[in-house]
N, C-alpha and C positions, 0 to 999 in steps of 0.2 A: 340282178345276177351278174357274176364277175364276169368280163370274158376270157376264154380260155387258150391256149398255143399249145399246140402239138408239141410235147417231148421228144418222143421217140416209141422203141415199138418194142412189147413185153419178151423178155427174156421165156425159150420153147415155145409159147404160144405165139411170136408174132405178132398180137392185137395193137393196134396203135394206142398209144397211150399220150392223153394232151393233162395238163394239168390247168386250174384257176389261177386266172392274172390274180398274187398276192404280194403281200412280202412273204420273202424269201430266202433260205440258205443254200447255201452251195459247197461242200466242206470234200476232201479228200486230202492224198498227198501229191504234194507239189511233183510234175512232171510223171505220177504214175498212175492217175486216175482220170485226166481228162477235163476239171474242171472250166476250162479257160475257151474250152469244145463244147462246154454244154450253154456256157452265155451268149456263146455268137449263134451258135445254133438257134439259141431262142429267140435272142434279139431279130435276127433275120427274117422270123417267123411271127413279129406280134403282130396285133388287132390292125385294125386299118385305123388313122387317126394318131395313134400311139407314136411317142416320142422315148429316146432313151440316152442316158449317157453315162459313159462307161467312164471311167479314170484308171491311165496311164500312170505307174508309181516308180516300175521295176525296172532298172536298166538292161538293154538285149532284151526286152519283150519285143514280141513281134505279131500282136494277132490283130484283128480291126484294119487291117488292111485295105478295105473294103469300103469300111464308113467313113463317115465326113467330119474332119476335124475340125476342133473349137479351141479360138484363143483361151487362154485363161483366164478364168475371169475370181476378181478379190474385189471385196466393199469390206473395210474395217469396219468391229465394234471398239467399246473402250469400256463397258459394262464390265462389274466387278466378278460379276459370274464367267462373263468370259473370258478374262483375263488370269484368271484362276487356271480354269482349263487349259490354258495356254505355260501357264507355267508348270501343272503338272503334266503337262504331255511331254515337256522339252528334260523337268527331271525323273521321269518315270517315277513319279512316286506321289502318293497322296496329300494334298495341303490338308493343315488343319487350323492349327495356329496362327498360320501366317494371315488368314483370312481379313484382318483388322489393318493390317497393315495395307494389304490391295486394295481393298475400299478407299482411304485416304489417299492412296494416289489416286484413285481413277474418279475421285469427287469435281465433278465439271469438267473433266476432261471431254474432249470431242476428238481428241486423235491420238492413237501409240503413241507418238514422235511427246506430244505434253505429256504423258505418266511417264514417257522416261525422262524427260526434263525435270519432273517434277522430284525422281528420284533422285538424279545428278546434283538436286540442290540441299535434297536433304541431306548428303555423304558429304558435299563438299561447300554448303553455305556456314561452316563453323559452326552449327549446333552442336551439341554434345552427345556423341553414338558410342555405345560400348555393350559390347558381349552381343546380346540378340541383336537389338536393334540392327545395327552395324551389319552383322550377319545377313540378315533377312534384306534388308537393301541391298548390298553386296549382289545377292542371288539374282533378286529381281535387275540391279542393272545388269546383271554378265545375261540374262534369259534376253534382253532387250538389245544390246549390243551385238547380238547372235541372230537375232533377227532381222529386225529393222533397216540395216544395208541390204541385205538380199530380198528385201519388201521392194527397198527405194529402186534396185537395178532394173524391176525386170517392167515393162507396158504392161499394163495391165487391162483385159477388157473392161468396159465400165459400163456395159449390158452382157446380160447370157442369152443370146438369140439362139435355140436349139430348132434344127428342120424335121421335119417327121422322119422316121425312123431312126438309124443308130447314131451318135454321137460321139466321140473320141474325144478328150483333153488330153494332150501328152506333160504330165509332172512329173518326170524322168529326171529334168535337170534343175530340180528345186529339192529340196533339203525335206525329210522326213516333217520337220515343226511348219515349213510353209504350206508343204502337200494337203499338210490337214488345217490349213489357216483355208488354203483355195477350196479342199471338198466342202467346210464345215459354210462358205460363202456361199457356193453353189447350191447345196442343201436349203440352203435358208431362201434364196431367192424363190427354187423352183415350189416348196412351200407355201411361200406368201403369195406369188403372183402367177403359179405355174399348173395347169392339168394334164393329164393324161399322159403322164411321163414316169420311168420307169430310172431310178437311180441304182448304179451298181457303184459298190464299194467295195476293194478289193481289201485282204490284207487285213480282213477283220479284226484279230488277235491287237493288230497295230494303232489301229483307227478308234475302235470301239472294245476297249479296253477295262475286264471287270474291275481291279483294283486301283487305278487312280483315274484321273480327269483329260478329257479331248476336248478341243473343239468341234469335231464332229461327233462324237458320242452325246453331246447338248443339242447340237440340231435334229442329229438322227433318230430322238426321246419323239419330239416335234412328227417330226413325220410321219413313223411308224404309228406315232398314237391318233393322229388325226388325220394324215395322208388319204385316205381310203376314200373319205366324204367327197376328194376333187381328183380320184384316178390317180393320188402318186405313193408310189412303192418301191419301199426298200427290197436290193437284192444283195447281200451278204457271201461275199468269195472270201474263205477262211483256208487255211490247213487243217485248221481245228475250232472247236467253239465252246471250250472249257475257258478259256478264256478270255473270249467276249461276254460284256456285260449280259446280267441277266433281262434290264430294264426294256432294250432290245428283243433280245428272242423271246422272250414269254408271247408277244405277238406276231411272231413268227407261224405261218398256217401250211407251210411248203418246202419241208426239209428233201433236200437232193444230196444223199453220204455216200460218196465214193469211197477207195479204198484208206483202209489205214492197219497199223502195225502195234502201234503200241497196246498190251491186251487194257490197261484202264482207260486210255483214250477211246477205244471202240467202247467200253462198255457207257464212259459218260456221254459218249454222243447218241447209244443210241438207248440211255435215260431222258433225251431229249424228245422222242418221237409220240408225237401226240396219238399212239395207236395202241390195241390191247397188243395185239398178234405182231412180234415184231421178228426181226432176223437175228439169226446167230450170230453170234461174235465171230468165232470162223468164219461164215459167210461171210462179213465186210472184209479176214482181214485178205483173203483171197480173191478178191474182184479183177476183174480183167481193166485194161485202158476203155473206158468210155460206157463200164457199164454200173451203173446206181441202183440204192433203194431208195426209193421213192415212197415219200409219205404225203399223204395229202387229203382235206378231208378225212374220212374216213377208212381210208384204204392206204394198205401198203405194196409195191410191187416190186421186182428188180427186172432196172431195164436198161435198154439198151440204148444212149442217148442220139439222136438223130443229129450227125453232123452239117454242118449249111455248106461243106463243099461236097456231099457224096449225097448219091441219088434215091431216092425217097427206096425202093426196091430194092439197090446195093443195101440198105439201111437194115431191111427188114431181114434180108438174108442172112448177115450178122448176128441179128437177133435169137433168130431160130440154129444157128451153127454150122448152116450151110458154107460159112466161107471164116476166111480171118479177120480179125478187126484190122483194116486198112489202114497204113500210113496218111498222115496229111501231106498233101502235095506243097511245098512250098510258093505261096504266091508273089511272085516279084512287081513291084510297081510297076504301073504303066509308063509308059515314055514321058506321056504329057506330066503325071505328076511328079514323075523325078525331076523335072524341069524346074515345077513349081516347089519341089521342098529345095534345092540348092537355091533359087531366089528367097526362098522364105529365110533360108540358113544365113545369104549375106543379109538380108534385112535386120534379120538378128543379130549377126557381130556387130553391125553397124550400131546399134541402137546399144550393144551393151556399150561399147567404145562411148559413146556419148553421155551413155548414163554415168559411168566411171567419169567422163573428164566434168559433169555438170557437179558429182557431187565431190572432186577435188576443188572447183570453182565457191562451192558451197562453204566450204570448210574456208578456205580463205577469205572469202567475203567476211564469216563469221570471225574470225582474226582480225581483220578490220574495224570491225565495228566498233570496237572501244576509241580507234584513233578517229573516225567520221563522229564520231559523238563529239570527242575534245576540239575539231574543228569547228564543228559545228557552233559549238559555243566560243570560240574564238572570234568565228566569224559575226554572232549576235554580238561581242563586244566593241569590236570593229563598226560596226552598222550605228551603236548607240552611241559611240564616241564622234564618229564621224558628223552624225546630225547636230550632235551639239558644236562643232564649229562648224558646219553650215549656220547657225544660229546666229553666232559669234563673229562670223564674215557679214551677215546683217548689220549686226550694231556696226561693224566698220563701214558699212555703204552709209551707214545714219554718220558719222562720224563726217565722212569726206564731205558730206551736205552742211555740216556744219562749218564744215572749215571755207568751203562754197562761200558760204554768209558771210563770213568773217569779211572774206577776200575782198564781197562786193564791196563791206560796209567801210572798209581802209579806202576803197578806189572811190568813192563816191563825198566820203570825208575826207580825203587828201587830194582827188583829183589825179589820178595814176598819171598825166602829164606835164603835173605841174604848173597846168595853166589854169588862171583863174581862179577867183574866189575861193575859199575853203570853209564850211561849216565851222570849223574847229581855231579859225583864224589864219594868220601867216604861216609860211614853212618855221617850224624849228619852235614853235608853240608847243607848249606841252600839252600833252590828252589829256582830257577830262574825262574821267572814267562813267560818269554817269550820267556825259552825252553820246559816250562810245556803245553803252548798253542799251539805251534808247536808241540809239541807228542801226544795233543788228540785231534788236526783236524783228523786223521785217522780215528778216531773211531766212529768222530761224524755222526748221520743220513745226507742222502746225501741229505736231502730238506731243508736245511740250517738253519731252524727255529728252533725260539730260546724258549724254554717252559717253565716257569716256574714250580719249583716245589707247586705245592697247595694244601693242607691235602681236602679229600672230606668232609671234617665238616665244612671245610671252606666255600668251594662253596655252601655246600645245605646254609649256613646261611644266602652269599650274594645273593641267589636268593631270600632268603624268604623276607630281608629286602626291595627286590626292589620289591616283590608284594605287602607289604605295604606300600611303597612308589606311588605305582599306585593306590591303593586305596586314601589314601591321597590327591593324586593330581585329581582326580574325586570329593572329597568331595569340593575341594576349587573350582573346578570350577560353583556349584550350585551356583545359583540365590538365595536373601533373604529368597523369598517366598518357591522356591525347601526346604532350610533348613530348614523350619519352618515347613513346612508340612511331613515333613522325622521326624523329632523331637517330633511334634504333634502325628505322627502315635506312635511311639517308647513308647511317656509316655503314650497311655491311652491303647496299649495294644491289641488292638478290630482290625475289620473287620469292615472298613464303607465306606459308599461311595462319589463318588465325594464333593456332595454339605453337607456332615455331613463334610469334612474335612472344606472346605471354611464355615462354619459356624462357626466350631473350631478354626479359623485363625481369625473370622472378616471380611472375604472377601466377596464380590459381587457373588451371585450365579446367577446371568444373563449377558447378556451384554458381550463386546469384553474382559473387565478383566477377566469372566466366562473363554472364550473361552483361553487368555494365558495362567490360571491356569491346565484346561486340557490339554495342550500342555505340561505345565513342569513335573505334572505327569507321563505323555507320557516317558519322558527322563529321570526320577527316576528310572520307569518299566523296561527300556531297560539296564541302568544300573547296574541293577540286586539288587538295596537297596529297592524296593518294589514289591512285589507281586500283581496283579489282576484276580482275577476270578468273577465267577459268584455271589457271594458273596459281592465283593466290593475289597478295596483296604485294605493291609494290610503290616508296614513294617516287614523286613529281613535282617537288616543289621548283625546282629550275623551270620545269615545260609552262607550271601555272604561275610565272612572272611574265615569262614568253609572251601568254596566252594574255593579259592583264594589261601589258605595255607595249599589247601588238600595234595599239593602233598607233604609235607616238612614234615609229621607228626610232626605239630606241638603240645606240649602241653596244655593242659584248661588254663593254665596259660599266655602263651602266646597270645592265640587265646582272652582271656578275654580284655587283656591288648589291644589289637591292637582293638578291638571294645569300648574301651573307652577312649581310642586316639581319634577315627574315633567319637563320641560323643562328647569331649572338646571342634575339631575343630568345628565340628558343632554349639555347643551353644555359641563357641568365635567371629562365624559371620566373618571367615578369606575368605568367600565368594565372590565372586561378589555381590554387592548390587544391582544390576538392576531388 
């Protein structure tokens, strides 16, 4: 059996009235019936054991004064169901169509930040988008770009630790789309891992919306259907609830309707009351502040709701009409926590100030990254040219050893003082060559190999001539169209994209021709004569001489010469023509 909390206490008769811990509605008009009085009231008064938390939406609220506040807390999904939701709550209106399209981004994603990347590449990797297409991505990146910076600013908790009784999150200063990214998180957690806790969701109409999609409208399916088994229940604070989902209230057992005006509104809220015997429609629309009908079970009653700052007997006296329905007193923070909310206030500028400077640092980083790549690989050419004369400084230490031998073998066949005897005969004898090769086998290195002697200005030369020679033989191997579009980028100078290049050519920007010309691109970029980023394409064929004959420090003169080589061949068409 549920447990049950005191409401408050029957209209003439006085009898105290408690209603079953259920889900819940809460519905009246804003600031003339009370609603906001009858949650803290409750709250104040549940089971023992029981846990609750409310959510802060509305800027200038001011009730919960009382209870104990919770950071906010977010855990993303990237599920295509919920990303759906996500985008119908942000255009107020129903996906249908579009449904085909959210799936392919959100296939193996693990995070927001990849389905919007994923979308960024679809708009802007030169595919071919037109009419829908185009459209439907457009959507989805401007919904992601609307979000996903007010995700990255704000710390997020990353547990929802709730203490026994009431609970507070203030989302006052997050945006309608995060408020229900945060409820629809919290929902989910206290679901899967949470009991005996009581969820209040305010702003019904908002959150949990009949005609299109939320993300808490999907958790709160979750909860309401299955909640019961582990103590957790939905309570619903609305103006109205014609337009909250049905999927919701149909399991609703504990409607609380304060006053309302409009005569179809009364009459659909109270087609909602699971009772025979219900009240007039005049009756709701005339209700006083703080007095309800109450349906519940099997009964219905009008009462008078017991507020958590006025005393159980003030309450009652109300009820029967012995006195007025009392103002609420307004309660001003205590000393100690006004303390603590200006520390919490700097800790917060603080943190957003850093959040802002980490994601201008982000964004440049990411600007970078194209030129730490092309170093990157300059510096692997550097590294591989380098060791190869290290290699080449070997054979010349083999070299100097030989020349060693030679030396002894002169000083030892001529006598380097000119004293004495001489192998080879008298001074002024001519050499026999093939007693001269027989005296400096002795001397030579015992790994028989034979070195030439080669000045090191020599060899950096012949390296450098055979990295323009690799250049060179890359350029010839381009396609017509490769050269034209390398040439084209070169005269005008700019940063453009796919189809401004094939417009600059003459070419077809649709169609399978579209598609080879993005291929041969492809294989300019890898060959390092064009650049791409987010920007567009752009060439580089000067930086990749640079980068080719970094390691031979060669001069402007050189380096100039060898990129207007690399442009002759180009404009002579020594290409492939295909």
């Amino acid at each position: 059996m549920s447990p049950r909390i005191p409401l408050g206490f029957e209209i003439q008769t006085g009898q105290p009235v408690s209603i079953p811990l259920h889900h819940t509605v809460i519905t009246g008009l804003t600031g003339q019936s009370g609603k906001t009085t009858v949650v803290e009231g409750l709250l104040s008064r549940l089971p023992a054991g029981y846990r609750a938390l409310v959510f802060l939406t509305k800027r200038g609220e001011l009730p919960f004064a009382w209870a104990q506040r919770v950071q906010p807390f977010y855990r993303e999904r990237v599920d295509w169901e919920y990303v759906q939701s996500l985008l119908e709550a942000a255009m107020r209106e129903r996906l249908k169509f579009e449904r085909s399209w959210i799936i392919s981004a959100t296939k193996g994603a693990h995070r927001l930040e990849e389905v919007y990347q994923y979308i960024v590449r679809k708009l802007e990797g030169g595919g071919h988008l037109r009419g829908l297409d185009e459209s439907v991505w457009t959507n989805l990146r401007a919904y992601f770009e609307k979000v996903l910076p007010e995700l990255r600013r704000h710390p997020w908790a990353t547990t929802l630790e709730l203490g026994l009784g009431c609970n507070v999150m203030d989302l006052t200063h997050l945006s309608e789309q995060v408020q229900a990214l945060v409820i629809a998180a919290c929902l989910e957690e206290v679901h899967q891992h949470g009991r005996d806790t009581v969820m209040v969701i305010p702003e019904g109409w908002a959150f949990l919306p009949q005609a299109r999609g939320n993300p808490v409208k999907w958790a709160a399916q979750h909860v309401i259907r299955q909640g019961r088994s582990t103590g957790v229940y939905l309570w619903i604070d609305s103006q109205d609830v014609t337009t909250i989902t049905k999927d919701v209230l149909k399991s609703v057992d504990v409607w609380i309707l304060g006053r309302q005006r409009e005569v179809n509104e009364v009459r659909r809220v109270l087609d909602q009351l699971p009772v025979t015997i219900k009240p007039k429609p005049q009756s709701v629309m005339t209700l006083k502040v703080g007095h309800f009908f109450v349906a519940a079970e099997d009964w219905c009653r009008e009462v008078y709701a017991w507020p958590r700052w006025l005393a159980e007997e003030e309450a009652r006296s109300v009820a029967l009409g012995r006195q007025p329905v009392p103002a609420q007193p307004i309660e001003a923070p205590q000393e100690d926590d006004m303390e603590r909310v200006k520390q919490l206030e700097a800790e917060n500028l603080a943190l957003r100030e850093r959040m802002i400077q980490l994601e201008r640092e982000l964004k440049e980083a990411s600007r970078q990254a194209g030129k730490v790549t092309e170093l990157e690989t300059a510096l692997g050419a550097v590294r591989k040219e380098r060791a190869a004369i290290r290699a080449n400084s070997n054979a010349e230490r083999e070299v100097v050893e030989v020349g060693n031998a030679m030396l002894k073998a002169f000083r030892l066949l001529r006598q380097a003082d000119g004293v004495g005897p001489s192998s080879l005969g008298p001074p002024g004898t001519p050499l026999d060559l093939e007693q001269l090769a027989k005296a400096l086998v002795p001397f030579l290195p015992s790994n028989g190999r034979v070195v030439p002697l080669i000045p090191l200005e020599a060899l950096q030369h012949r390296f450098q001539e055979e990295a323009v020679e690799r250049l060179l033989a890359q350029v010839r191997t381009l396609t017509e169209t490769q050269r034209r579009a390398l040439l084209w980028l070169v005269s005008t100078g700019k940063t453009a994209r796919y189809r401004d290049v094939c417009q600059g050519l003459g070419l077809p920007t649709q169609g399978n021709g579209y598609v080879v010309f993005s291929q041969g691109m492809k294989h300019l970029i890898q060959l390092g004569f064009v650049r791409e980023d987010t920007h567009g394409l752009s060439a580089i064929l000067a930086l990749r001489v640079g980068m080719e004959l970094a390691a031979y420090d060669p001069s402007a003169e050189v380096a100039e010469q060898t990129t207007q080589h690399l442009l002759g061949l180009l404009a002579q068409g020594e290409g492939d023509k295909t």
